[in-house]
C-alpha positions as YAML, in Angstrom:
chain: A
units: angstrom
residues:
- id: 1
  name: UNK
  ca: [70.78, 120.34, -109.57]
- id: 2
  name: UNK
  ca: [67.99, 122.55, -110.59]
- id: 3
  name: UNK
  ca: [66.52, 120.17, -113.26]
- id: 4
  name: UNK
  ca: [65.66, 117.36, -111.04]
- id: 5
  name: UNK
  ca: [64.45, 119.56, -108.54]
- id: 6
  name: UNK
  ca: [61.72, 120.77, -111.37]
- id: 7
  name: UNK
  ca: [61.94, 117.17, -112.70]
- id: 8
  name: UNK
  ca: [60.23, 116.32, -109.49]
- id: 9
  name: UNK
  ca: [57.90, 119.44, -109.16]
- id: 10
  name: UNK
  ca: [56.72, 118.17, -112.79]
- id: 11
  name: UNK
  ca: [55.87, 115.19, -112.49]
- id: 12
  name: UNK
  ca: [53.95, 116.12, -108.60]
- id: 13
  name: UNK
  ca: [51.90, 118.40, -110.78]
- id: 14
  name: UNK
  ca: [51.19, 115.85, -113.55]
- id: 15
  name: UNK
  ca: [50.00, 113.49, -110.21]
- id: 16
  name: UNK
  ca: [47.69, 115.78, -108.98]
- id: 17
  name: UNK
  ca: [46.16, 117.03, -112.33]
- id: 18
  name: UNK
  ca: [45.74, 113.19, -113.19]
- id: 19
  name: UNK
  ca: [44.08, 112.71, -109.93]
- id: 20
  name: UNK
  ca: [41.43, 116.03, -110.28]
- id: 21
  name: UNK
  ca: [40.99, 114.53, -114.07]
- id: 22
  name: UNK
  ca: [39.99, 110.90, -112.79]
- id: 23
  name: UNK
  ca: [37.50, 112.27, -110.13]
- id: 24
  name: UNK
  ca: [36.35, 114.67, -113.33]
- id: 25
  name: UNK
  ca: [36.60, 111.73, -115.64]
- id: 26
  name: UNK
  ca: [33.63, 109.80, -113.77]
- id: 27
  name: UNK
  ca: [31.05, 112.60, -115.32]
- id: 28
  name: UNK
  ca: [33.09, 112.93, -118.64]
- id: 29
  name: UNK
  ca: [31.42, 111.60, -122.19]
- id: 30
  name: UNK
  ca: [33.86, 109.52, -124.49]
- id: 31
  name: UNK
  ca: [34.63, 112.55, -126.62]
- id: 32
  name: UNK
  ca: [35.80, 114.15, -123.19]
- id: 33
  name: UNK
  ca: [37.93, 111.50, -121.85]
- id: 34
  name: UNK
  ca: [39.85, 110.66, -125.28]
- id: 35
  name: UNK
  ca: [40.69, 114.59, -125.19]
- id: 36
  name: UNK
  ca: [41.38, 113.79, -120.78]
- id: 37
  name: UNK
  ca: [43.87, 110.98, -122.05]
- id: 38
  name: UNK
  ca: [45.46, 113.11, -125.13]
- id: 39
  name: UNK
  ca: [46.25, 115.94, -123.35]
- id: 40
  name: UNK
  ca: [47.64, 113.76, -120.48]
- id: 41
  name: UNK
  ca: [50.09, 111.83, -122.93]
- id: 42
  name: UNK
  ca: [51.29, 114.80, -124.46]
- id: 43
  name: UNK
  ca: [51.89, 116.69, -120.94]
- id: 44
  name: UNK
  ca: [53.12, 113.59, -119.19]
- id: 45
  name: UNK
  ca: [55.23, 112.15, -121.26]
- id: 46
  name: UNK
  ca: [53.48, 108.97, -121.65]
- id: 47
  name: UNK
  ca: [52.12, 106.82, -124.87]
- id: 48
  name: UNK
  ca: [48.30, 107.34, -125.37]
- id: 49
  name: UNK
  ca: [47.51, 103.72, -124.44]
- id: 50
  name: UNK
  ca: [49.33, 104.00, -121.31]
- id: 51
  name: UNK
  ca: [47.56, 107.22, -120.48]
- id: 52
  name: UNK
  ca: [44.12, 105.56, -121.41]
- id: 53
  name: UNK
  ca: [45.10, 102.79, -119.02]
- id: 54
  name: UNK
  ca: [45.50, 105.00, -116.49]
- id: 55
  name: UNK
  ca: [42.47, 106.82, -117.12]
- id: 56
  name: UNK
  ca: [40.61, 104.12, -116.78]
- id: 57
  name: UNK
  ca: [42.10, 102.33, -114.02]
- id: 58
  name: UNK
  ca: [41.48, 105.55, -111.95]
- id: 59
  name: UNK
  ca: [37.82, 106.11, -112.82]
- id: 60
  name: UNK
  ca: [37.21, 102.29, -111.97]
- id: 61
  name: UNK
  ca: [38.34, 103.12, -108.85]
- id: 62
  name: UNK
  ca: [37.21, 106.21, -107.69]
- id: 63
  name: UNK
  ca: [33.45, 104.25, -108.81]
- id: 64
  name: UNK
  ca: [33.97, 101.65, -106.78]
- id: 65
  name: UNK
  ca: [34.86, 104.42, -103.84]
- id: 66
  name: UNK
  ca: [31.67, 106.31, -104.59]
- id: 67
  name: UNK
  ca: [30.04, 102.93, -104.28]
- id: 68
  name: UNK
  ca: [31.47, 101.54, -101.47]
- id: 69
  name: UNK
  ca: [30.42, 104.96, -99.66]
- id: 70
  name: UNK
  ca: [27.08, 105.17, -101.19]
- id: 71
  name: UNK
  ca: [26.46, 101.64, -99.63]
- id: 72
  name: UNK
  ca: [27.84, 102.87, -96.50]
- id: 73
  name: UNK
  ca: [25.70, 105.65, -96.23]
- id: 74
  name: UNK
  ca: [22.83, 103.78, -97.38]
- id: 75
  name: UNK
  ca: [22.91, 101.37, -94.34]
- id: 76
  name: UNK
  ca: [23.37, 104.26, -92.09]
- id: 77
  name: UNK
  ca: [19.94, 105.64, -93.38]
- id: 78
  name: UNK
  ca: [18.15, 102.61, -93.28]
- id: 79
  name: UNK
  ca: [19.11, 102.27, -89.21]
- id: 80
  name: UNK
  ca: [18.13, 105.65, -88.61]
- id: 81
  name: UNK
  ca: [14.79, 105.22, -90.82]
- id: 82
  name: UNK
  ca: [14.30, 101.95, -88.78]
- id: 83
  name: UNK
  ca: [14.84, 103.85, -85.61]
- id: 84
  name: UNK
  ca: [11.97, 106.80, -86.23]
- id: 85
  name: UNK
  ca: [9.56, 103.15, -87.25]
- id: 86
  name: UNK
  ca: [9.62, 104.02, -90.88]
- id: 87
  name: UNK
  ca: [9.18, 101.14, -93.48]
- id: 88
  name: UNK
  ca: [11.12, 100.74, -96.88]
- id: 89
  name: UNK
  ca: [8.80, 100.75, -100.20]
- id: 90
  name: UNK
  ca: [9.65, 96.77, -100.70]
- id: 91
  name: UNK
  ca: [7.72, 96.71, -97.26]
- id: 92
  name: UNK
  ca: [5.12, 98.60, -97.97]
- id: 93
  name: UNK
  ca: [4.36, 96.86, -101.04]
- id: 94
  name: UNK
  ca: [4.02, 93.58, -99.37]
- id: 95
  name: UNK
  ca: [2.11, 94.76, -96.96]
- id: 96
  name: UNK
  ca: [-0.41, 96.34, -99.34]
- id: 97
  name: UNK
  ca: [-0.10, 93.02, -101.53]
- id: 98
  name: UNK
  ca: [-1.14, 91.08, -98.37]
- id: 99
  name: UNK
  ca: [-3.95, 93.68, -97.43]
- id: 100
  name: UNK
  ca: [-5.62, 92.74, -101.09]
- id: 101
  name: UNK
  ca: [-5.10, 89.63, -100.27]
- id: 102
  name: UNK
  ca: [-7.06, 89.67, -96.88]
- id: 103
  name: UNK
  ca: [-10.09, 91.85, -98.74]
- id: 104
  name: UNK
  ca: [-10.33, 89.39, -101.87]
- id: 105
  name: UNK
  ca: [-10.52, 86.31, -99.45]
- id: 106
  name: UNK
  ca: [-12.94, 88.40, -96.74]
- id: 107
  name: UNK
  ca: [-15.32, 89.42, -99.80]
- id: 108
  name: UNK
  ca: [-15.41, 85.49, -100.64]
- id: 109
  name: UNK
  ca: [-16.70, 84.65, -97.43]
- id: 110
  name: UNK
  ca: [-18.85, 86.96, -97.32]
- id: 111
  name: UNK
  ca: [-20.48, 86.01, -100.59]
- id: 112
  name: UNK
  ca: [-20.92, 82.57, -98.89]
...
């Protein structure tokens, strides 16, 4: 009865190391991850390809979580920015683009 009992506890700690590694994995090189998915096949019990599946299919996404709340938080900004009347840089460019407009066509009229 013992050995499922640590069966279980194995296999919970393989779950949460694989989840730390795939938040890790985001910032890992290639080198890095190949060792990530190595170690994991030989501590999990798992073929390499399956463990590179995995890999991957966390770091997708926890990306597309980081993205989702970057976007988020992004939008959030932009309301309060809009709130204290500041403008974003696309603005600002037009606007300049439009004030060199307005001078070039003012310094033609007043050429005339």
């Amino acid at each position: 009865m013992d050995e499922p009992a640590s069966s279980a506890a194995s296999l919970r700690d393989s779950a949460e190391r694989l989840a730390l590694a795939a938040v890790g994995a985001v910032a890992l090189t290639g080198e890095r991850v190949e060792e990530l998915v190595e170690e994991l096949a030989r501590r999990g019990g798992m073929r390499t390809d399956e463990a590179r599946e995995l890999v991957g299919d966390l770091t997708s996404r926890w990306r597309g979580d980081a993205q989702r709340v970057g976007e988020r938080a992004g939008i959030t900004l932009s309301g309060a920015f809009r709130e204290l009347g500041l403008v974003t840089r696309r603005e600002f460019e037009e606007l300049e683009l439009r004030t060199a407009q307005l001078e070039h066509r003012l310094r033609l009229l007043e050429k005339e």
